[in-house]
C-alpha positions in Angstrom: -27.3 215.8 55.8 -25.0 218.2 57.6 -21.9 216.9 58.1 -20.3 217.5 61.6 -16.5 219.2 60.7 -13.2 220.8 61.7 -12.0 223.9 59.6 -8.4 225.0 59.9 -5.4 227.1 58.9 -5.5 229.5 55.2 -4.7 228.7 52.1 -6.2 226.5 49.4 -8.7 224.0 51.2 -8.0 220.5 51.0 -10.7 217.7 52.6 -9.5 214.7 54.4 -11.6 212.0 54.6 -11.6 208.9 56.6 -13.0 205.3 56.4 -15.3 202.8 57.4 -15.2 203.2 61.6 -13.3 206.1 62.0 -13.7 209.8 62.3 -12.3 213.1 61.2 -9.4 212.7 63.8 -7.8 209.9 61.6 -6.4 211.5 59.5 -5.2 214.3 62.1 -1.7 213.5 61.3 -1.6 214.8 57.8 -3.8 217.6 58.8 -1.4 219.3 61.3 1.4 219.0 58.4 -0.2 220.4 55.8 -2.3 223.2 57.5 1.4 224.7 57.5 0.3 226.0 54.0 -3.4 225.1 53.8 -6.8 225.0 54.9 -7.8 221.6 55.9 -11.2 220.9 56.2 -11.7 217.1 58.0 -15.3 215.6 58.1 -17.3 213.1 59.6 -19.4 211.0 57.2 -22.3 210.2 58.2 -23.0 207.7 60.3 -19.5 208.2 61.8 -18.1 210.4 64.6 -21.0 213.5 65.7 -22.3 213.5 62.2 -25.9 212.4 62.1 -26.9 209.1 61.6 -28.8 208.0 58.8 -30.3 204.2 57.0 -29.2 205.0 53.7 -24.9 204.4 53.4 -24.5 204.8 49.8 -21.7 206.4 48.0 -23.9 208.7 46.2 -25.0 210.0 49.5 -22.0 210.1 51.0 -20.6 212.4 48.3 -23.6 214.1 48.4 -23.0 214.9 52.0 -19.6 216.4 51.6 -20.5 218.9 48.1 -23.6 220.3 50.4 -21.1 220.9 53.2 -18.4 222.8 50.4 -21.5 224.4 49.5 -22.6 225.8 52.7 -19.0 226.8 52.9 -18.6 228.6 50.0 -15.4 226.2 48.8 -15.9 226.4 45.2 -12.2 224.3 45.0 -10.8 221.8 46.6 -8.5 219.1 46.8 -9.6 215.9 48.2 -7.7 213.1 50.1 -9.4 210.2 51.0 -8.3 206.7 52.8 -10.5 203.6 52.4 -13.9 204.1 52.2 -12.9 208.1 52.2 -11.2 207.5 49.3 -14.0 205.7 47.2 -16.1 209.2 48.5 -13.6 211.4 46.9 -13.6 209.2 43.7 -17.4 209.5 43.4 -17.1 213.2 44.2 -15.3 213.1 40.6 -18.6 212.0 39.3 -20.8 214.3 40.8 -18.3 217.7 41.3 -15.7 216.9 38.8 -14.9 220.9 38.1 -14.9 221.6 41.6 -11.6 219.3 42.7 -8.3 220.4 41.2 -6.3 217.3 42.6 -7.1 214.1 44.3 -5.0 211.6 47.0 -6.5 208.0 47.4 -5.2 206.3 50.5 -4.9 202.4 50.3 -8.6 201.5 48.5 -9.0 201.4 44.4 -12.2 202.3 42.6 -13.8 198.8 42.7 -15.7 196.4 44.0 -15.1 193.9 46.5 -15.9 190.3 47.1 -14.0 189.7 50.3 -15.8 190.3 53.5 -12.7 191.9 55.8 -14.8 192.8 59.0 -16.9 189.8 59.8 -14.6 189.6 63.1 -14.9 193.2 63.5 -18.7 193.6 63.6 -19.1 190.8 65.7 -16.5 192.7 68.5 -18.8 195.8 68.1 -21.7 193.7 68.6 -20.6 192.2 71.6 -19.5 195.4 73.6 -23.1 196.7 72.7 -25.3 193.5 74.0 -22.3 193.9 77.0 -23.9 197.0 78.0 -20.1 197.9 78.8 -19.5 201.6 79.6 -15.7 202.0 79.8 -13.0 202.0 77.4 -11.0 199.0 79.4 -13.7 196.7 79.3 -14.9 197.4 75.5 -11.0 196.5 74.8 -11.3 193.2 77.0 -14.3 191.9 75.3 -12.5 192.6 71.8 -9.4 190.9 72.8 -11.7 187.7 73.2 -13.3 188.0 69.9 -10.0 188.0 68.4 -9.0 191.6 67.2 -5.8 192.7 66.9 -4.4 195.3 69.7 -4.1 197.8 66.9 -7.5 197.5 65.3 -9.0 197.5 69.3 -7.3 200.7 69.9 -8.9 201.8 66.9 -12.0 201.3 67.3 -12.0 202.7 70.6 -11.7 206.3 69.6 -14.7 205.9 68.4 -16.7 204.4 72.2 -17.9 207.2 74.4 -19.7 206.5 77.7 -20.9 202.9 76.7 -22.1 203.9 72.9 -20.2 203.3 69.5 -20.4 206.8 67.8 -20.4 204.9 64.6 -24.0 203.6 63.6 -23.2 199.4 63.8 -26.8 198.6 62.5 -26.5 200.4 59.4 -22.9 199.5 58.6 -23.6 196.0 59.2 -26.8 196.0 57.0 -25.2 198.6 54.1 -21.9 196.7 54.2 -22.3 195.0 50.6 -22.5 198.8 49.4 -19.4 199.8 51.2 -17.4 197.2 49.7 -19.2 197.5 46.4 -18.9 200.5 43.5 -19.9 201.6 40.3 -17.3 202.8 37.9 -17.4 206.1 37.4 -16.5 208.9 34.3 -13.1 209.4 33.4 -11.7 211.6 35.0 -8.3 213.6 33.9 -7.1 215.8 36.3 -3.7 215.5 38.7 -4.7 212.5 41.2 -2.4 209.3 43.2 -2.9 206.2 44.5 -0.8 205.5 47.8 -0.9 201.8 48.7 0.8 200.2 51.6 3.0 197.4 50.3 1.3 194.9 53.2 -2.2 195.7 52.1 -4.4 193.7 49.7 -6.6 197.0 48.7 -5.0 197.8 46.0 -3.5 195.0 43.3 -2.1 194.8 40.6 -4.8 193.3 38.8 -7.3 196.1 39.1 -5.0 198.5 37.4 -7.2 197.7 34.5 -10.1 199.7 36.5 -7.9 202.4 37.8 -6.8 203.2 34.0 -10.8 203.2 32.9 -12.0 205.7 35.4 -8.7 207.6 36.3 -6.5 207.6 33.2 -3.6 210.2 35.0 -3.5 208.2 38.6 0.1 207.5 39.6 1.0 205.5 42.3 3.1 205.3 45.5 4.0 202.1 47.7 4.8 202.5 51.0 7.4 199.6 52.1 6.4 197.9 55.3 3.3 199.3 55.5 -1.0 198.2 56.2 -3.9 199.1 55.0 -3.3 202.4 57.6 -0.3 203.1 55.4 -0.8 207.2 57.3 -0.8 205.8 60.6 2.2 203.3 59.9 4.2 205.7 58.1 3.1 209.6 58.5 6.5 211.3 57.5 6.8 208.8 54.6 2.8 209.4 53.5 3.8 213.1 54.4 6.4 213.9 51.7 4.2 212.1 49.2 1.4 214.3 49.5 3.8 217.3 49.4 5.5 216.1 46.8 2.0 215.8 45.1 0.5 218.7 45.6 3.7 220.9 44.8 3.6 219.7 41.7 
């Protein structure tokens, strides 16, 4: 599937991407830092933003997705940073392109599965703009505010409503959900790689550092104090200098 992307700056690529509802703007805030002194390359997974939509929402697809889009870019390597569901893409890329990524940054999600259902409330906000048949941003944010969201997770969202449509494909999220929350371990893999967790979020715990140490024996990992599950949004310059920090070695 050909991914819809933005390429930018010189200098040793790195890949940024995002998660479940979002769009290759999300993580725009570490893209304009670090295309200082690289090339960033941000991506829409399918079924997200102008990338096409598809039934099948699998990690081994979406990985798939994003090594056909290096490949048509002649990338040979890459670093990868990935938050939520962007991050369990970059850990599966690990599986499928190991040689191919020299260093890897997982935002706020660990390489396992989940029970909890977290977006219940969420999908049925979507679902209610859509059988709304609203067509403007105010009135998508009105009928979200009855079903309960937070302002935060409304304004969200809303980057991603354009002229009464959800760019996002809610069908296939809805149905594929249990694989989005889900995973399958993958091989060890050795190479320079961090976990940053926001302090507030329940993504990463202590008890799957078992996991973590299986599949990604080198992983270090950063809290960020006072911080969500959007620890980059919360806290850019603090999420900033760890990345830096990171990559420089």
């Amino acid at each position: 599937m050909k991914l819809n992307y933005r390429l930018q700056g010189n200098g040793q690529t790195i890949v940024l991407i995002h998660g479940l509802f979002g769009s290759l703007d999300n993580l725009g805030v570490l893209a304009r830092d670090l295309q200082q002194d690289y090339q960033t390359l941000q991506i829409d997974l399918r079924n997200h933003g102008l990338s096409p939509h598809s039934d099948e929402m699998s990690y081994q697809f979406m990985a798939e997705d994003v090594l056909a889009l290096l490949d048509e870019l002649n990338l040979q390597q890459v670093i990868l940073i990935g938050h939520s569901m962007g991050g369990k893409v970059a850990m599966k890329l690990t599986e499928i392109a190991s040689e191919r990524i020299s260093q890897l940054v997982v935002i706020d999600i660990a390489p396992v599965a989940y029970q909890e259902n977290h977006h219940d409330d969420v999908f049925a906000a979507l679902n209610a703009v859509t059988h709304s048949a609203a067509t403007q941003r105010t009135e998508a944010a009105e009928i979200m505010r009855t079903q309960g969201l937070h302002e935060g997770v409304i304004q969200f969202l809303l980057k991603s409503f354009h002229q009464g449509e959800w760019r996002f494909n809610v069908p296939v999220l809805q149905q594929r959900y249990a694989d989005i929350i889900g995973w399958h371990e993958v091989p060890t893999w050795t190479h320079p790689m961090i976990f940053i967790r926001g302090e507030l979020s329940p993504y990463i715990q202590d008890s799957y550092r078992s996991a973590i140490a299986r599949q990604f024996p080198s992983a270090r990992a950063y809290v960020v104090a006072g911080s969500g599950h959007w620890v980059h949004a919360e806290k850019p310059q603090h999420v900033i200098r760890i990345v830096r920090k990171f990559l420089q070695g």
